[in-house]
N, C-alpha and C positions, 0 to 999 in steps of 0.2 A: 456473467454472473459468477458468484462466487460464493463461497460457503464458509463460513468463520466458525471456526470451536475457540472460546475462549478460555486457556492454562490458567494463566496467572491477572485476575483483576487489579485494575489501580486501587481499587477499593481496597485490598488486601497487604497493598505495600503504600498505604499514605499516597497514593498519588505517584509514587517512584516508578514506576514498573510495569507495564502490561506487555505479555505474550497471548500470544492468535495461533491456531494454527491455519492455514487456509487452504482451500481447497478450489482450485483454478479448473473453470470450466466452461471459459470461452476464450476458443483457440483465437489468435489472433486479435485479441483484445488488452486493453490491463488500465493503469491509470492516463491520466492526462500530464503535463511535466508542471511536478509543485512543486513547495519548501514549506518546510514544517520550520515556522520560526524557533520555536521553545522546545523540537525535541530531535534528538537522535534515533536515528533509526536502522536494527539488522534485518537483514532475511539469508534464510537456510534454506534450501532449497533440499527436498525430503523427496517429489517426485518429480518427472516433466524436465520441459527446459524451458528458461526464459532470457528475455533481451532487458537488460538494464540502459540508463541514460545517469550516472553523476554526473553533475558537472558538466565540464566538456571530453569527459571521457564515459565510451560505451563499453558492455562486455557483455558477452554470451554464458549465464550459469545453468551447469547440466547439476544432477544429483550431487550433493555431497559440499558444493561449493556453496561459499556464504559472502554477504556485501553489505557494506557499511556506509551509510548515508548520513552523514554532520546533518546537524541543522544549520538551515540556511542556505543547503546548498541544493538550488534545484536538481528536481530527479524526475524519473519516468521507470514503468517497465511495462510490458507485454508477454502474455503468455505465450511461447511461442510452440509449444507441443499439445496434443489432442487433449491431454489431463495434465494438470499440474497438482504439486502440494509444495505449499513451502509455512515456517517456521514464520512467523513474522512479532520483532521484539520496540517497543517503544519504551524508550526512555527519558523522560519521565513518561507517565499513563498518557496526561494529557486528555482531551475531548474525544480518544480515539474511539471507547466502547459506543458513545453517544452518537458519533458519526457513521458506524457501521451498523448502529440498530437505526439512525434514519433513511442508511439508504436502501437495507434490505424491507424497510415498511416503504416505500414506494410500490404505488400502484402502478405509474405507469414510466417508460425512460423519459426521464429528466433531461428537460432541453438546458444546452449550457449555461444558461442563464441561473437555471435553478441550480444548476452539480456545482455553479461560481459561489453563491447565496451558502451553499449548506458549507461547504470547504471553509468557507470564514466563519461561520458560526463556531465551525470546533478549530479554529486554532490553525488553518492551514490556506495557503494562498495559491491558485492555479497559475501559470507564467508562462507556458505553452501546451503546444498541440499534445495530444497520444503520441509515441512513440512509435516508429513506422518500423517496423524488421527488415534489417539489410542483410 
């Protein structure tokens, strides 16, 4: 699970722009490996440490380190410390607010089928597993 404070809404910049900031709170967890067709995306990394997947290259960001994901180009991360926080920047907005207010209104975990279904709805396509910490 995870905790979204929203900064900056798309609503506020036309659609250009949305900042998060997030709050990581299952060790050893994070996303599944997608591409955001239509957006770029940073993360800053504020507490915690996490395991990234671009592409075909991984890295490990402790505080203070930040990562930039093209669209189009598949990614994954995982929390890999007790608490995290990181900074997280979409450009453009995109479906993103829409997609993190459906999946924190889930009642119950969403078998893959369903986390496939909502990920297309807003704009984003699943292409592999979670990412494993090596």
């Amino acid at each position: 699970a995870n905790i979204l404070d929203l900064k900056v809404s798309g609503k506020d910049t036309n659609g250009e722009l949305a900042i998060f900031e997030q709050t990581s709170i299952s060790q050893g967890r994070g996303t599944p490996l997608h591409i955001h067709p239509l957006q770029d995306e940073v993360f800053y990394v504020i507490e915690g440490e996490y395991y990234f997947n671009v592409g075909i290259e991984k890295y490990h960001l402790r505080v203070g380190d930040s990562i930039f994901m093209p669209r189009n180009v598949p990614h994954a991360w995982t929390q890999v410390s007790e608490k995290g926080k990181m900074t997280v920047i979409f450009q453009p907005a995109g479906k993103m607010e829409e997609f993190f207010v459906t999946m924190a209104g889930l009642k119950n975990e969403p078998t893959p089928d369903e986390i496939s279904k909502i990920f297309i709805e807003n704009e984003m396509r699943i292409v592999g597993p979670p990412l494993k910490i090596e």
